[in-house]
N, C-alpha and C positions, 0 to 999 in steps of 0.2 A: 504493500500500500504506500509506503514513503518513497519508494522508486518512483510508483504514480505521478504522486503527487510531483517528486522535483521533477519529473517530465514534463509534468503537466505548466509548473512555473516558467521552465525551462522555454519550452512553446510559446508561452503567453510573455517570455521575458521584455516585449518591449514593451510592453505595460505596465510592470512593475519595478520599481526603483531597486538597482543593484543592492543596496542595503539591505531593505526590506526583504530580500529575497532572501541575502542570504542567512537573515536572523530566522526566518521562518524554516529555513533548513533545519539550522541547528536546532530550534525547536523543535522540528519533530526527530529529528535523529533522537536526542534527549529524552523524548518522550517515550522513542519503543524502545528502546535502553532499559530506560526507569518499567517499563511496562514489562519485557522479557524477566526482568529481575525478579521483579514483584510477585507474576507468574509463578516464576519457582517458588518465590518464598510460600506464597498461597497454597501452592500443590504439596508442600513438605509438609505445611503446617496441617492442614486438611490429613494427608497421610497419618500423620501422628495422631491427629483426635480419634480417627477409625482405628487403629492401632491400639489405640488406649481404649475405646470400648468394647472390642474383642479380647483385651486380656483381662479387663476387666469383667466380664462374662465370665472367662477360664479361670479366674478365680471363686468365682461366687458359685459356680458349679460343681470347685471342688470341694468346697465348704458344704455343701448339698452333700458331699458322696462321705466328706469325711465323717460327716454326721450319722448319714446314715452306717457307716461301719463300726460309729463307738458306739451306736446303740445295738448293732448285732455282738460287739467283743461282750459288753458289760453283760447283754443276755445271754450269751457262751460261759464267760465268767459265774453270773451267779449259779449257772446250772452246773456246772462241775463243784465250785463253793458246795451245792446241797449233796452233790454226791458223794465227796470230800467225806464231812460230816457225819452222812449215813456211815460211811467205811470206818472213818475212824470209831460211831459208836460201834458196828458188827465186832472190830475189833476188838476192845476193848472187851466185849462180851465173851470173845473168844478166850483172850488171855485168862480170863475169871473162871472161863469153864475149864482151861488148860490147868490154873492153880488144883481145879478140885478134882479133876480126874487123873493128876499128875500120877497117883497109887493105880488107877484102877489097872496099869496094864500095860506092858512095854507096846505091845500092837496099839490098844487105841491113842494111847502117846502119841505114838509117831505119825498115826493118820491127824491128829491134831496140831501136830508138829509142823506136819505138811500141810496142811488147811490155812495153818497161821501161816506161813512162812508165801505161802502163796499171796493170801490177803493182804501183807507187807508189800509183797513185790507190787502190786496191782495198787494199793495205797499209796506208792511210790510214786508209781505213772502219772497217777492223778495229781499227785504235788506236782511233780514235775512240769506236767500239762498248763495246772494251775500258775505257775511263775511265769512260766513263759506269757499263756495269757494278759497275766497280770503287765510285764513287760511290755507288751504289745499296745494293752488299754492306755497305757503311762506315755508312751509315743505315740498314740493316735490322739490322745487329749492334748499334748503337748502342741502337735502339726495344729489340731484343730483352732487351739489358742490362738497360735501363730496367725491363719488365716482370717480367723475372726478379727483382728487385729489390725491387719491390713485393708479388709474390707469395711473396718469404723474408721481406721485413715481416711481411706478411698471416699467415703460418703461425706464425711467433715471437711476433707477439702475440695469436693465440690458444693457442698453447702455453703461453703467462704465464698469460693467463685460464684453462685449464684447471687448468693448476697452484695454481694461487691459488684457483680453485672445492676442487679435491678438498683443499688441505690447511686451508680454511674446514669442509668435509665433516665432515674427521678432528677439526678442535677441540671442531666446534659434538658430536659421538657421542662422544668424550672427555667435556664437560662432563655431556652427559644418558645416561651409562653406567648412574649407580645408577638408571634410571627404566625400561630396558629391557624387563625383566619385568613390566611396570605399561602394557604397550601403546604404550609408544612408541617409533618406527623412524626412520630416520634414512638418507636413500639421497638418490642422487645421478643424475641425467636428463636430459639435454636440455640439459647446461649448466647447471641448476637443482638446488638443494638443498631435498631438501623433507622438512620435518620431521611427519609424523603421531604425532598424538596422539588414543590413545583417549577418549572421554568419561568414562571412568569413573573417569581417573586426575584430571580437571578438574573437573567435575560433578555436583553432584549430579542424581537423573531429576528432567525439566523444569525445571530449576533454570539461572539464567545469573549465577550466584554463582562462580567458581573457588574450588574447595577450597584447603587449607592447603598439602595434599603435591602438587595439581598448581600452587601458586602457587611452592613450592620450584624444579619443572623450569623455570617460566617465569624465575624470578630467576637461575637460574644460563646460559639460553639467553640473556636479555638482554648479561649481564657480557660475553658471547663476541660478541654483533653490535654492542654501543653503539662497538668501536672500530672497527669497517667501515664508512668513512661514505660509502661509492660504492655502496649497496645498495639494491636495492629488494624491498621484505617484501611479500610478501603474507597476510593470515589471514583462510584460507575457514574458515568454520562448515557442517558436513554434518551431517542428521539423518537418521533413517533415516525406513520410509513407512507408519509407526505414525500415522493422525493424532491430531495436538494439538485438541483439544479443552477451552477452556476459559473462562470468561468475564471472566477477570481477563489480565495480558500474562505471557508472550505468550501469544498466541491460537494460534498457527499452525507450521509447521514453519520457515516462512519468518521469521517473527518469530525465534523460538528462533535461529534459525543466526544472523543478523545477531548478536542482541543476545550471544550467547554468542563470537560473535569479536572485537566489541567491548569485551566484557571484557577477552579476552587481550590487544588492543591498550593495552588502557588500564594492567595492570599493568606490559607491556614499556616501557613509557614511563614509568610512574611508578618503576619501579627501575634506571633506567637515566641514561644522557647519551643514548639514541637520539635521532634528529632526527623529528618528527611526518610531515616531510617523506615519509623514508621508508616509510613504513606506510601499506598499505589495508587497513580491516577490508572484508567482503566475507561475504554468505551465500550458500549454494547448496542450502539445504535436503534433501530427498532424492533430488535428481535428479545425484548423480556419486557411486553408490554404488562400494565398491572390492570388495564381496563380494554380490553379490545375496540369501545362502544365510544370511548371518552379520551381522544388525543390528547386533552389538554392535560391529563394527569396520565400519559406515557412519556409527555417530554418533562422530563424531572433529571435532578442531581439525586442520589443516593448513596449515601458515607456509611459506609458499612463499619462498624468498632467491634472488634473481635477481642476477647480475652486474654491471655496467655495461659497455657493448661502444661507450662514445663514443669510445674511442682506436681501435677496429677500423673503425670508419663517418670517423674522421679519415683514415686510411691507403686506405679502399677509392675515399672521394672525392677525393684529392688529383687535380691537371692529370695 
């Protein structure tokens, strides 16, 4: 698209002032620069949340299974425990009857003898059986702990990130209260804050100038993000499927959205402490319209605020 375009300059160059021209290069080289970047960062970060909800799954599954296996050991347990018990009273009975028949008889002795001596062996097994078990239950309770443990991390710090998303939600609709009625909404999704803003309140038609009074809602949304510095911005440009039509830039619907959410990046930055870092400008032209029926609320600015979820992917990959 930027080859296009500088052919297209290129073409119409005795129209446009060699200056101008060449500032508009560099702006859009700059732009799918900053746009490839961002991309990746996007796709990484996106990577890692689904990455984090799948192990977070494989966790919570295990704790399912673990569970279910210390309540089969402890009911293998008590039921050797009652057999235990029985043997040792049979025993015991045995020894008592072995005291008193000790006279009666070297033969019945010795089948007594052997009767006990068997019961021992077989008493034996069952202790033996018994440790192990017990063994077994003492490291299935232990894993169980462990995992339980991990998954009250796991839900507390995404508790904090929630919390901390909706009360970023409440300051950032606080600050753009007076703009409400001028098209722009302010809602909360998917873990994401996402700010819509009409065209009309930024705008002028085909124009990728910000007005005065949507430069005001930009300066007072910056004030509110430049102290969030675990953020990641996004600002898509949407237009609607009126084509652009023209010989000078932009040309295109695709041109327009770029250049018109590079704008908004470039004010949020210039009135702010925000970090470049954070910000991708980003166009989508008119292919994610929000009303098919109602152009005037497809051509909009949309500033996506994403969370940071490295403390939740520290917790999910721990040993």
């Amino acid at each position: 698209m930027v080859r296009f375009a500088i052919l297209a300059v290129v073409f119409l160059g005795a129209c446009v002032p060699a200056k101008k021209y060449k500032d508009l290069v560099e702006r859009e080289k700059k732009c799918s620069e900053e746009l490839a970047q961002f991309k990746t960062s996007s796709l990484d970060f996106e990577g890692k949340a689904k990455d984090l909800e799948a192990r977070y799954d494989v966790v919570k599954k295990e704790v399912s299974k673990l569970k279910a296996d210390t309540s089969s050991i402890g009911s293998s347990y008590r039921i050797l425990q009652t057999q235990y018990d029985k043997m040792a009273l049979q025993n015991e009975s045995l020894e008592k009857a072995f005291d008193k028949l000790r006279i009666a008889g070297s033969k019945e002795t010795a089948i007594l003898q052997a009767e006990l001596e068997g019961k021992n062996i077989e008493l034996q097994r069952k202790e033996d059986a018994l440790l192990v078990l017990d063994s077994e239950l003492k490291s299935k309770e232990q894993l169980l702990a462990e995992r339980e443990q991990r998954v009250n991390e796991l839900e507390e710090a995404i508790k904090r990130k929630d919390e901390a998303t909706r009360l970023l939600k409440t300051k950032v609709a606080n600050a753009l209260k007076g703009f409400e009625s001028q098209g722009l909404t302010v809602i909360q999704k998917n873990g994401k804050i996402y700010v819509s803003m009409e065209a009309k309140l930024l705008f002028a038609s085909g124009s990728t100038l910000v007005e005065q009074n949507g430069k005001n809602a930009l300066i007072e949304l910056a004030k509110v993000l430049e102290v969030e510095k675990e953020l990641e911005i996004i600002v898509e440009g949407h237009t609607d499927s009126d084509k652009l039509v023209s010989p000078n830039h932009p040309k295109s619907n695709w041109e327009l959205s770029v250049l018109r959410a590079t704008s908004v990046v470039d004010i949020l930055l210039s009135n702010s402490q925000m970090s470049p870092s954070q910000l991708m400008a980003a166009g989508r032209s008119e292919y994610h319209p929000v009303d098919p029926k109602d152009k005037a609320k497809n051509r909009r600015i949309e500033i996506i605020i994403s969370p940071n979820l490295n403390e939740l992917f520290e917790i999910i990959s721990k040993d």
